[in-house]
C-alpha positions as CSV (number, residue, x, y, z in Angstrom):
1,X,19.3,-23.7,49.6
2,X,15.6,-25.1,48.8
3,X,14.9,-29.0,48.6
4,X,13.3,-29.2,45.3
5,X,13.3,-33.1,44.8
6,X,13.9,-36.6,46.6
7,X,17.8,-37.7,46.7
8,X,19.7,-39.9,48.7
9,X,23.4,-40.5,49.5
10,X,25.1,-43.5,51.0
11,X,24.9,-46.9,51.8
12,X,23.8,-48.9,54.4
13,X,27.1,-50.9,54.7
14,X,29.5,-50.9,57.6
15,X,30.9,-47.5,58.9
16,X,28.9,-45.7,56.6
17,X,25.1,-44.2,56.6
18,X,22.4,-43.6,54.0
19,X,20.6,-40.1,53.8
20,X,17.3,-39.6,52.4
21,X,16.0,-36.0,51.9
22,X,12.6,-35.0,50.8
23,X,10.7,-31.3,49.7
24,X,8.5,-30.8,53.1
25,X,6.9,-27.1,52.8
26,X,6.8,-25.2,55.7
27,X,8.3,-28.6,57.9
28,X,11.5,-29.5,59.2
29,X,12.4,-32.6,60.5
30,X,15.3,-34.5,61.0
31,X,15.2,-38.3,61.8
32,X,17.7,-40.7,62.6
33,X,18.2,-44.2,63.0
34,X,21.5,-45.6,64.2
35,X,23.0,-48.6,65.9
36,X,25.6,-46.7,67.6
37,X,22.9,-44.5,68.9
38,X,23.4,-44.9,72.8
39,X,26.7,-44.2,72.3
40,X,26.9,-41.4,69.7
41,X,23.7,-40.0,69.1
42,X,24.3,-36.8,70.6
43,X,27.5,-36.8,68.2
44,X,25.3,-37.8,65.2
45,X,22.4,-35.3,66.0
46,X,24.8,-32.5,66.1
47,X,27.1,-33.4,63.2
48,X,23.8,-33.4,61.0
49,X,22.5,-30.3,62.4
50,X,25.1,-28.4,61.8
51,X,25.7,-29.3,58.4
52,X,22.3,-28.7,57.3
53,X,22.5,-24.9,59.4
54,X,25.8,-24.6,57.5
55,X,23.7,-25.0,54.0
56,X,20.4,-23.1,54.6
57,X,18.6,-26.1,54.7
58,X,15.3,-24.9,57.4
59,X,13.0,-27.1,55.6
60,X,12.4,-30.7,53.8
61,X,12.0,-34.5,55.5
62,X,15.7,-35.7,56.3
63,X,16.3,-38.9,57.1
64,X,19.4,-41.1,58.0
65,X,20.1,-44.7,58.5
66,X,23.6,-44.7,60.1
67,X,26.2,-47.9,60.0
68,X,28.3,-46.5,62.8
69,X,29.9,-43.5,60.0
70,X,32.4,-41.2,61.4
71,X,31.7,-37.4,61.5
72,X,33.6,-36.9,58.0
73,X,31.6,-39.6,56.2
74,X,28.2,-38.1,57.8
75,X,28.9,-34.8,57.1
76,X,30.0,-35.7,52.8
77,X,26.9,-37.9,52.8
78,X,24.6,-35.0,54.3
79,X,25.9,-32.5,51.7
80,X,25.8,-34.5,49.2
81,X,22.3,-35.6,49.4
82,X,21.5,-31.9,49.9
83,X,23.0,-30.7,47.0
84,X,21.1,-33.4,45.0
85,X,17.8,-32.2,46.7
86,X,18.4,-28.9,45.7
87,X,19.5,-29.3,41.9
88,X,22.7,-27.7,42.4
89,X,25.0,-28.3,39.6
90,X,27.9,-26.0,40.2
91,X,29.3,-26.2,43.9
92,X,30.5,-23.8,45.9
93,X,33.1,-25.2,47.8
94,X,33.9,-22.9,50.2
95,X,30.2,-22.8,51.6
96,X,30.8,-26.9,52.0
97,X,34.0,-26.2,54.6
């Protein structure tokens, strides 16, 4: 999947994050902000990882404010920014699982 446009997804409320994802060509990076980051920002990192490996997604500007979400939350907010970046109108739901 290609990041064609600026989205986000989310919130900045309690137990929940806001993602922001940006066309970067040719650049990948991933950067996130948490309070809960001592904690679970190994957690975080890897939740967001792999849901961007599990969409294709090797290049754009990510970035995530988190609220203290739990995995579930940060892995529908992820994809759902993603498929907003990408224009995707129709989606596949078994490439989501």
């Amino acid at each position: 999947m290609k990041i064609i446009q600026e989205a986000l997804a989310g919130t900045v409320e309690s137990s929940d994050l806001l993602v922001k994802i940006a066309p970067a060509a040719g650049e990948f990076n991933v950067v996130i902000n948490s309070e809960v980051m001592k904690q679970f920002g190994d957690q975080i990192r890897l939740v967001v990882h792999q849901t961007l490996n599990s969409l294709g997604i090797n290049e754009g500007l990510v970035l995530i404010e988190d609220k203290g979400a739990l995995d579930c939350v940060i892995r529908a907010r992820v994809q759902s920014a993603v498929l907003r970046a990408a224009g995707v109108n129709e989606i596949n739901w078994e490439q989501l699982q």
